[in-house]
Every structure is written in C-alpha cells, then in structure tokens.
C-alpha positions in Angstrom: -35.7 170.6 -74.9 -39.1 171.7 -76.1 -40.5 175.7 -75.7 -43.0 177.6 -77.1 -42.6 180.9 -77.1 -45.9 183.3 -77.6 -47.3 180.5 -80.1 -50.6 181.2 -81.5 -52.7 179.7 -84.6 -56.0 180.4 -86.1 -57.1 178.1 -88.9 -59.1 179.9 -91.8 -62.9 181.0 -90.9 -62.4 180.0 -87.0 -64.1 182.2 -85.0 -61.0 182.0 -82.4 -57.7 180.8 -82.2 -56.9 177.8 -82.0 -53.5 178.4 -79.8 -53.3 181.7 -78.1 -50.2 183.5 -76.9 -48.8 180.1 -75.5 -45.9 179.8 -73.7 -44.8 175.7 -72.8 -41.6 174.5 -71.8 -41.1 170.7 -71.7 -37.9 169.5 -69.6 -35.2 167.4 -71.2 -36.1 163.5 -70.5 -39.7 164.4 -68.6 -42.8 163.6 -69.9 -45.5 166.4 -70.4 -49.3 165.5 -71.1 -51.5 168.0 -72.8 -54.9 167.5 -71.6 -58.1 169.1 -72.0 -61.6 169.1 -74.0 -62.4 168.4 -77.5 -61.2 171.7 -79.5 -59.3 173.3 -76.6 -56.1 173.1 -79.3 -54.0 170.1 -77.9 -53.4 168.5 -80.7 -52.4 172.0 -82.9 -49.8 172.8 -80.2 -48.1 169.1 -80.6 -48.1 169.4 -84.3 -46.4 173.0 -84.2 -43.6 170.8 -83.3 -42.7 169.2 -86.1 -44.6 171.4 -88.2 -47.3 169.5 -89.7 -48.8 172.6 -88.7 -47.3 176.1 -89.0 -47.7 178.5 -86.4 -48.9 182.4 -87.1 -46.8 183.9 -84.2 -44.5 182.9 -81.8 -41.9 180.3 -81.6 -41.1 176.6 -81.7 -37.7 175.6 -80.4 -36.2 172.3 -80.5 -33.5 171.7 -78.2 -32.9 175.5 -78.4 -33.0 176.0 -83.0 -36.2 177.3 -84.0 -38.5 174.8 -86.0 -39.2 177.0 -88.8 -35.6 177.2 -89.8 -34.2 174.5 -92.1 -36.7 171.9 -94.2 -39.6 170.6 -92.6 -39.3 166.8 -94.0 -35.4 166.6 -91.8 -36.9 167.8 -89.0 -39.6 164.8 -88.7 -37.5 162.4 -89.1 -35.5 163.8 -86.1 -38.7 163.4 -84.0 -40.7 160.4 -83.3 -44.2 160.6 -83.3 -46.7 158.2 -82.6 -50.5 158.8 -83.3 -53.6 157.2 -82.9 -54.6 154.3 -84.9 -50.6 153.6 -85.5 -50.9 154.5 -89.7 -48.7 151.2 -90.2 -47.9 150.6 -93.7 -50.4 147.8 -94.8 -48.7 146.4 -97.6 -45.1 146.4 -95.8 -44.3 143.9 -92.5 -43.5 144.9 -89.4 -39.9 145.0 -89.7 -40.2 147.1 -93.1 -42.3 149.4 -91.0 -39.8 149.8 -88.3 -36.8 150.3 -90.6 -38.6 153.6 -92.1 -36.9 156.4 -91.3 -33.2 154.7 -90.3 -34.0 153.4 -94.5 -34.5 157.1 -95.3 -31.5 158.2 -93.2 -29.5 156.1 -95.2 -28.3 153.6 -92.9 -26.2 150.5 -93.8 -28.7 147.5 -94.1 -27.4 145.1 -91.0 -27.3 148.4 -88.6 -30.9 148.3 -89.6 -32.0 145.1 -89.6 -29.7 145.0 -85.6 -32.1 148.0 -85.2 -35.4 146.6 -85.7 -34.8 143.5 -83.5 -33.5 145.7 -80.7 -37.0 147.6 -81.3 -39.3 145.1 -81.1 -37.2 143.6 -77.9 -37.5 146.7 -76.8 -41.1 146.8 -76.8 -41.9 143.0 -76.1 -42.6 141.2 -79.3 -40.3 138.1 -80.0 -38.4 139.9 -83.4 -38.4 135.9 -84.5 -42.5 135.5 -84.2 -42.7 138.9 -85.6 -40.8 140.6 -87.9 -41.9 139.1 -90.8 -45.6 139.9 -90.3 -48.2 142.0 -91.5 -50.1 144.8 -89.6 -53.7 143.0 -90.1 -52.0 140.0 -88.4 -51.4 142.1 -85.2 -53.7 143.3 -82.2 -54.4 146.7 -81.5 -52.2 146.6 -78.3 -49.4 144.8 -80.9 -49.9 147.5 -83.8 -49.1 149.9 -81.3 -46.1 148.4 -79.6 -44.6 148.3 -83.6 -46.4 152.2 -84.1 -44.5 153.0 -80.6 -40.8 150.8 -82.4 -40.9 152.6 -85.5 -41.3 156.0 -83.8 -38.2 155.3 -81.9 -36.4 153.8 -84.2 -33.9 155.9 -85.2 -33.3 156.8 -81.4 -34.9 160.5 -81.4 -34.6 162.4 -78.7 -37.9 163.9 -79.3 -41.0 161.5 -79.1 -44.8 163.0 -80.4 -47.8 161.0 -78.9 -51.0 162.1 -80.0 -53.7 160.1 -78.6 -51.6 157.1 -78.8 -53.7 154.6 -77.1 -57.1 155.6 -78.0 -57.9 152.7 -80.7 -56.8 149.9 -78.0 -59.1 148.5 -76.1 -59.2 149.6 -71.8 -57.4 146.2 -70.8 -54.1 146.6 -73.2 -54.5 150.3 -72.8 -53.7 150.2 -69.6 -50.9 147.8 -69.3 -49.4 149.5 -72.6 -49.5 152.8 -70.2 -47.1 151.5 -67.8 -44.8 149.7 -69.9 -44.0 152.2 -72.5 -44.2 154.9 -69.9 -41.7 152.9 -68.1 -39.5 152.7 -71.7 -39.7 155.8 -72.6 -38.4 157.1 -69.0 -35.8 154.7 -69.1 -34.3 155.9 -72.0 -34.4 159.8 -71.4 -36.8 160.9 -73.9 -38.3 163.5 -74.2 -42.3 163.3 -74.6 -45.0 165.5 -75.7 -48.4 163.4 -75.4 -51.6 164.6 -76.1 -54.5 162.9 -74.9 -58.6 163.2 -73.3 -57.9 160.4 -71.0 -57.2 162.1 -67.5 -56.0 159.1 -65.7 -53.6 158.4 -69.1 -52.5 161.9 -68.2 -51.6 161.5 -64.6 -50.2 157.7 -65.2 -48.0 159.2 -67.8 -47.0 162.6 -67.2 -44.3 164.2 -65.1 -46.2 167.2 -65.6 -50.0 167.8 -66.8 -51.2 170.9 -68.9 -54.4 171.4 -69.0 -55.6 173.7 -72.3 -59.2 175.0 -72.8 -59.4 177.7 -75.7 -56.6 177.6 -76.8 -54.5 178.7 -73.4 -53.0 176.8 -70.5 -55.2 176.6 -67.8 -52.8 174.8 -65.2 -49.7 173.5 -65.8 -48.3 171.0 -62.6 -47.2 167.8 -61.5 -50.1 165.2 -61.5 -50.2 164.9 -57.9 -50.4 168.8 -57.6 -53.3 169.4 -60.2 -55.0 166.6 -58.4 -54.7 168.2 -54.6 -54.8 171.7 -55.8 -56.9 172.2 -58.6 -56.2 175.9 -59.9 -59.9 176.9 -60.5 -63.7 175.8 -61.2 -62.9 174.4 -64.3 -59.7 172.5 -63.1 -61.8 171.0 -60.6 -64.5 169.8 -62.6 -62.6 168.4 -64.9 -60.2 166.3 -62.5 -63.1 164.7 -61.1 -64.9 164.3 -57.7 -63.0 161.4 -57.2 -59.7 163.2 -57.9 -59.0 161.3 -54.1 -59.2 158.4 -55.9 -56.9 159.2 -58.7 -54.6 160.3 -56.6 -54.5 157.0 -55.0 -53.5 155.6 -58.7 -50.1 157.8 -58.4 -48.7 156.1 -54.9 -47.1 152.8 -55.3 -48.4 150.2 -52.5 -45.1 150.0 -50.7 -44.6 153.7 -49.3 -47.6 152.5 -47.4 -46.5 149.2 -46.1 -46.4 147.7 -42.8 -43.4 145.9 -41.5 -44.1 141.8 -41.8 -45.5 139.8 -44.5 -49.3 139.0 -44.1 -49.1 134.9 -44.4 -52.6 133.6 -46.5 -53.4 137.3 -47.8 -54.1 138.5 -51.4 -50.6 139.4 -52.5 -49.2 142.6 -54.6 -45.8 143.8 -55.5 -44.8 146.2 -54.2 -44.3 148.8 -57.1 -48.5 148.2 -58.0 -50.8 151.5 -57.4 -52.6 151.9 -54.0 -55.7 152.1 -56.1 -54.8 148.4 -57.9 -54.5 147.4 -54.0 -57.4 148.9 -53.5 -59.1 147.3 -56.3 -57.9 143.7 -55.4 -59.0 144.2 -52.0 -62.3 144.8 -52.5 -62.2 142.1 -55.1 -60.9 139.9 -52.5 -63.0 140.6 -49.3 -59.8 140.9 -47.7 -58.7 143.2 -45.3 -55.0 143.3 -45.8 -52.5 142.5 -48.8 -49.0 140.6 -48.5 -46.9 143.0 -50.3 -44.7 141.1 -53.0 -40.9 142.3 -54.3 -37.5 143.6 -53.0 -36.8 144.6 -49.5 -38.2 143.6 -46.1 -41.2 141.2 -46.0 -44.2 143.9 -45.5 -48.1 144.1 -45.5 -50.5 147.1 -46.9 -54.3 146.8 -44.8 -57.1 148.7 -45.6 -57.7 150.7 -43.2 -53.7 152.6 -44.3 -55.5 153.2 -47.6 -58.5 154.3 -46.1 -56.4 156.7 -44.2 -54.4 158.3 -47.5 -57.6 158.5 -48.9 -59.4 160.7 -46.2 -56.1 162.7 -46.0 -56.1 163.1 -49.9 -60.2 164.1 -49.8 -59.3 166.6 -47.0 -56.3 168.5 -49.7 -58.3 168.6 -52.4 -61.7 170.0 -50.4 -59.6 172.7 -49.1 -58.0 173.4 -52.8 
C-alpha cells in the first residue's frame, strides 16, 4: 500500500541527508513504526507521504500511483494524519473539527453529521456529551481521541501518526495505545507511525523500522528486533531489558495453567505477561486467576519467570 523506492532528501545547508537511498514497503492493513533517535529522519520519510515534504530522488507510491503525480492538497485529504499535539481548530467544536475534510469533499450535511457520531463512537466519547464542545474543554487523552476521529473521518485507507501520543500524559498514553491500536487494526488500515517511544513502537507495530542517519537500520517484527537485535546499535537502543519488553508483546493466556486460582489477583486473559507481571509483584502474590473466554485457567510466577529466562537466553545469544 505504501513504498519507497530509493527516497532520499537533504534540506538546504545540511551537512547530510536527511533520507538516504531508502527503500520501505508498508503492507496493506499492517501497522509499521518508524523508530529511532532525534534527527535520524523519521519524521521526513512520513511526510514524503503526503508530501508536506518533497523528496529529491526516488519514489513515493500510494497504493501503487506515485505521490508526486496529481495536486498535493487531494492527496491529503485522501490520507489521514494525526500529529502530535492534535492542531484542533480552537475556535470550531469538536464535531466542526471532525466534519473537516468529509465538508471539503463535498459531502451532503446528514452523511456528515451520521459521520461524526459514528466517529466519536468509534473512539469512545458519548457524540451527545461531546459534540458540541470545544477543544479547551477536552483532556489531552480526549483531544486526541477527536485528533485520532477527524483523521479518519472520511474513512482513508491511509492513516499518518507522527508522534501521536507524545503531549498525553504516561497513564492515558498507554491505554490510548491499545485502544486505537486495536481500532485501527480492526478496520484494515493502513499505518505509518512515527514515534521515540520504543515500547509505543512494539505495542503498536506489526513491524518496527528502526532509522539512524537517515537509513534503515533493521526492519522486523517487534518480537524479532527484540530477540535478535541486528547490531551494536540495535541492541543498545532496544534496551538491556529488551527480556522485559518482550514480555509486554505475550498476552497472559498462552501461558496459562489449566484451573482457575480461587482468592488470587485476577487478569483477563488478553492483558500483557508484563501487566501480570506488574500486578503480581504489586500483589505479593504468587499466582493470578486468569479472567475471560475459554476454560477457567491460572498464570504463576514462576511460568513468567520461565519465559523470561528463555527470552534473556535469545537475546544474549543475538
């Protein structure tokens, strides 16, 4: 859905380039997080996509029609993009902010206003509590949610996150991470997120690229960069405790134990091993009644112990 092709870009008086010779394919429906350090040139490779910046060589093709053919403006408003910090319209409510580009596409005024309380249903804000107000009467976590509505809006099948949750604070950040990750996938889209936050990366992304000057270092699934870090510089910048964040990517149940543990802390079953981690040592307890569909089943701590010395072991030997 998304390639570049031999994409490079040097801004004026840079001693480098900021892209160089990058190639990047993004999969229809998957989501693929650029990741690296400040300056590395994440942010210049999303914006090649919808052209808020150019590129000097190379290409930029968008479900298979290069980007630098046809106006720049219609081509936006095909992609959603979401960006740090939201840029809501102050003056304008949230509805008026949501209706954007479907207003610009010309579209008949009840399919929009249908539109806009599908959105914000979509995202979790009661379209009757909210459509009506203002963007200084919202949380951060909120403003995003409505940044997030008006992006998809007009149902693109390309979505643009650049930094998307680094205004909101580490509690709504979090659980805005799993529920529009979980949105996103469940309506096919296809994602091009940029952010510095590794553990954003691997919560998020299908796949993980990680950039430094300008070029792909490694380019892999989140549990492969995490167990088989490509070089030095992979390694360091995964972590020491890439064991842990691995632990973050396993959902409690694959490793249950037959049998529900009566009197225990309990979890669903869909949670991280790390958040069953974390509520165990929160706890005291040695074991976790596992919560949801299926068989009644248990999670101790000495199974996550084990996954944990197992997922130390890959990545020493990586």
């Amino acid at each position: 859905m998304i390639r570049l092709e031999g994409v490079s870009k040097r801004f004026p008086d840079a001693g480098r380039p900021a892209v160089d010779n990058l190639d990047l394919a993004v999969a229809e429906g998957s989501v693929c997080a650029l990741i690296g350090p400040s300056g590395c040139g994440k942010s210049t490779t999303l914006r090649m996509v919808n052209r808020l910046v150019e590129p000097d060589a190379g290409r930029v093709l968008v479900a298979g029609v290069d980007v630098m053919q046809g106006d720049p403006v219609a081509l936006r408003r095909r992609i959603g993009y979401v960006l740090q910090g939201v840029g809501l319209f102050p003056h304008r409510s949230v509805a008026d902010n949501i209706a954007t580009v479907p207003g610009l596409l010309g579209w008949p005024r009840s399919r929009i206003a249908e539109r806009v309380d599908a959105m914000l249903d979509l995202v979790g804000l009661d379209p009757a509590e909210y459509r009506r107000r203002r963007p200084h009467e919202l949380s951060g976590g909120q403003r995003q949610r409505v940044g997030v509505a008006r992006a998809l809006a007009a149902d693109p099948p390309v979505l643009l996150m650049d930094e998307p949750f680094g205004a909101v604070d580490p509690v709504a950040r979090d659980r805005l991470q799993g529920e529009i990750g979980a949105i996103l996938r469940r309506l096919g889209k296809t994602v091009l997120l940029v952010t510095h936050d590794i553990d954003e990366a691997m919560r998020m992304g299908d796949r993980v690229v990680l950039m430094r000057a300008g070029r792909i270092v490694q380019a892999d699934t989140p549990e492969r960069l995490l167990a088989a870090p490509a070089d030095a510089f992979v390694a360091g910048f995964t972590g020491q405790d890439r064991a842990l964040r691995r632990l973050a990517l396993i959902p409690a149940g694959t490793l249950a134990r037959p049998g529900a543990a009566p009197g225990a802390p309990a979890l669903d079953k869909g949670a991280s091993v790390r958040e069953a981690l974390s509520l165990l040592l929160a706890t005291g307890a040695d074991r976790l009644d596992l919560t949801g569909d299926g068989a009644p089943a248990h999670l101790t701590l000495s199974s996550i112990r084990d996954e944990a010395a197992q997922a130390g072991d890959a990545a020493t030997r990586a």
